[in-house]
C-alpha angles and dihedrals in degrees: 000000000000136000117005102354075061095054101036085048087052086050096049091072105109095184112092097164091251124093128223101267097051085039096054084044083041090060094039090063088042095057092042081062084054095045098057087025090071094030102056079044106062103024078108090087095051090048101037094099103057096036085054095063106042108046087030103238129157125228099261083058088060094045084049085052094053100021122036107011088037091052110038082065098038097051096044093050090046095075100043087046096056096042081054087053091040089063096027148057094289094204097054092056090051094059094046089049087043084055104046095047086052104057088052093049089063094041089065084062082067107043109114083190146048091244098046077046096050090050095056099041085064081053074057100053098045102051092043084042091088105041105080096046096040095034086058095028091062094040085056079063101034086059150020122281088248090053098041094089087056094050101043087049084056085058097047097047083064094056084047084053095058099046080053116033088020103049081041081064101029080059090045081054108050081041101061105022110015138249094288098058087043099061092044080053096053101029087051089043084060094066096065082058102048095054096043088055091046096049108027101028110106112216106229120233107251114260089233146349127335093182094138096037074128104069128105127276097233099060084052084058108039080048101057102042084053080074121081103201092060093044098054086044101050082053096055089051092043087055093041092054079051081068121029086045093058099045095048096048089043105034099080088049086058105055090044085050103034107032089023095233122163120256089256097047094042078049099046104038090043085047098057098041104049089044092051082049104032107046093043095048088051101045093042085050095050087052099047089042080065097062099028089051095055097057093041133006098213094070089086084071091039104052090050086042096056090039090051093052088045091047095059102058094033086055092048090059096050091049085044093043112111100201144061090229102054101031083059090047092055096042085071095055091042088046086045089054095040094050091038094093109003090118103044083053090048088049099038083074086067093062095072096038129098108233083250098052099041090105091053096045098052095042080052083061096043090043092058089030088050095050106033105027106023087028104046095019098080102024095058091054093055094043089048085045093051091047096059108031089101097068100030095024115187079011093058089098091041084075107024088067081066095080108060092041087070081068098069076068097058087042090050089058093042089059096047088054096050086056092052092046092064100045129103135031083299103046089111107057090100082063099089123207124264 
């Protein structure tokens, strides 16, 4: 048996070593990681205003802060990390990661400048670098290839939880005691977690072998990018985080600009709409992928493809609304089409890696996603946003969020092709000998 029959027949194994009961506890503290991972990421949105003002920063200073700087250290820390999980205790390596993001989240509670910022922000990075590849990584273990969509989407409705609660606390927060005492919250809140994960947090037995866990990096890589499919895969989610990435960072700074709303009220209203959308489109969209995916594989490609269609029209009319009522009435349904299928398209990269190269494959994914979506995202919309103040003013970013929502678009074709790329009697021969 070789390619792919080799890596369907590793996949097959049910048995991961946990039972159901420690696995259902196992991915509610994984989805608590997500939750404070994407939190602790993108509180830069709730607190931009006033941070703003008092250190005297631009926007593209604050895209700098969550994009590019964010993302260079994140993405160069993500490889070596999950090389590091793929030969270790995985869980181990995420509670240290979950603790060191945590104390610099709360350091940056403490800069008095962009640079001491800016330092703290890459304590940031490193620590959140390993928790997408490790965090998936260890749910492909935990259960069976035609529940992993489902799993993963769990996870990812925690990470949805803490853009929308969280940011809703994160904006009580700011409100009522300003950004500094926010981050130390957040960043402090961080430390329970990690030593629950170290110390309660059970490591699954692989499903299959990891009898090459040893090789180098470099032949994972040069393995997986032989495959199209991943490739083009790797490439829509890279799209879609352009422009998720954007639109969450951005999207508070537009109601307080734009519909002049307070920080609290721009916190509180986006959280609870993108949490009453968010968390119900991905968790409706993990369970359909279990049945879709069982009559037919390429529905992992499919079900992001139709959400991403849906997302770039449904952000538009949040962006065109002029109203609060109806732009947060849209942002449900945006948030409901953006989450549909996150975690499916987060999944469907599993499915053409090796067990022993799962890590690698996924950090591959967050290191694209991290310079190009999560990097550039954010960053281009505040430069584009600078550029044109002058003629639309408090509506500069109105427009300028436009522009990465033409991406879920470009997402939307890359998954179609990955489909096709894995269909027919010779849909496998990416897929190289061992």
């Amino acid at each position: 048996m070789s390619g792919a029959a080799d890596i369907r027949a590793q996949f097959d194994a049910e048995n991961s070593g946990v039972g159901p009961a420690m696995t259902a506890y196992a991915l509610g503290v994984l989805a608590l990681v997500s939750f404070f991972n994407y939190a602790d990421r993108m509180i830069l949105s709730v607190i931009a205003e006033p941070l703003k003002r008092e250190l005297g920063l631009s926007d593209a200073n604050v895209g700098l802060l969550s994009g590019l700087i964010f993302a260079l250290v994140y993405a160069v820390a993500g490889i070596p990390i999950a090389r590091l999980a793929d030969r270790t205790v995985r869980v181990r390596i995420l509670g240290l990661c979950v603790m060191v993001w945590s104390v610099a989240t709360a350091l940056m509670g403490l800069a008095g400048s962009f640079l001491v910022l800016a330092i703290a922000r890459m304590g940031v990075a490193v620590g959140e670098a390993g928790c997408i590849p490790i965090s998936h990584s260890v749910i492909g273990d935990y259960m069976s290839p035609r529940r992993r969509a489902l799993g993963i989407s769990i996870f990812q409705a925690g990470g949805i939880a803490g853009l929308s609660v969280g940011l809703i606390i994160a904006a009580y927060l700011t409100g009522h005691f300003g950004w500094r005492t926010t981050l130390m919250a957040f960043g402090l809140c961080g430390l329970p977690l990690a030593l629950l994960i170290l110390f309660t947090l059970p490591e699954p037995a692989p499903r299959g072998a990891r009898s090459e866990a040893g090789e180098p990096w470099y032949t994972a890589f040069v393995a997986l990018m032989k495959r199209p499919p991943y490739r083009l895969i790797v490439a829509a989610n890279t799209f879609g985080a352009f422009a998720s990435y954007s639109l969450k960072l951005w999207m508070i700074p537009y109601f307080i600009r734009s519909h002049h709303l307070s920080v609290a009220e721009a916190g509180a209203w986006m959280g609870a709409a993108s949490a009453a959308g968010g968390i119900f489109g991905v968790l409706v969209g993990g369970s359909l992928s279990v049945r879709l995916i069982q009559r037919d594989t390429r529905w992992e490609m499919w079900l992001p493809m139709i959400t991403s269609i849906a997302s770039a029209p449904l952000y538009g009319l949040v962006l065109l609304s002029p109203d609060v009522p109806t732009a947060l009435s849209m942002q449900v349904f945006a948030s409901m089409a953006a989450g549909g299928a996150s975690g499916v398209a987060l999944s469907a990269i599993q499915s053409f890696c090796e067990p022993h190269r799962r890590a690698m494959g996924i950090a591959i994914m967050v290191f694209a996603i991290a310079i190009l979506g999560n990097g550039l995202g954010p960053y281009i919309s505040g430069a584009i946003s600078d550029i044109i103040t002058p003629r639309f003013g408090d509506d500069a970013l109105r427009w300028a969020l436009l522009v990465p929502c033409a991406a879920f678009l470009a997402a939307a074709g890359l998954y179609l092709l990955a489909a096709r790329s894995v269909s027919g009697s010779a849909a496998r021969a990416w897929m190289p000998d061992d």
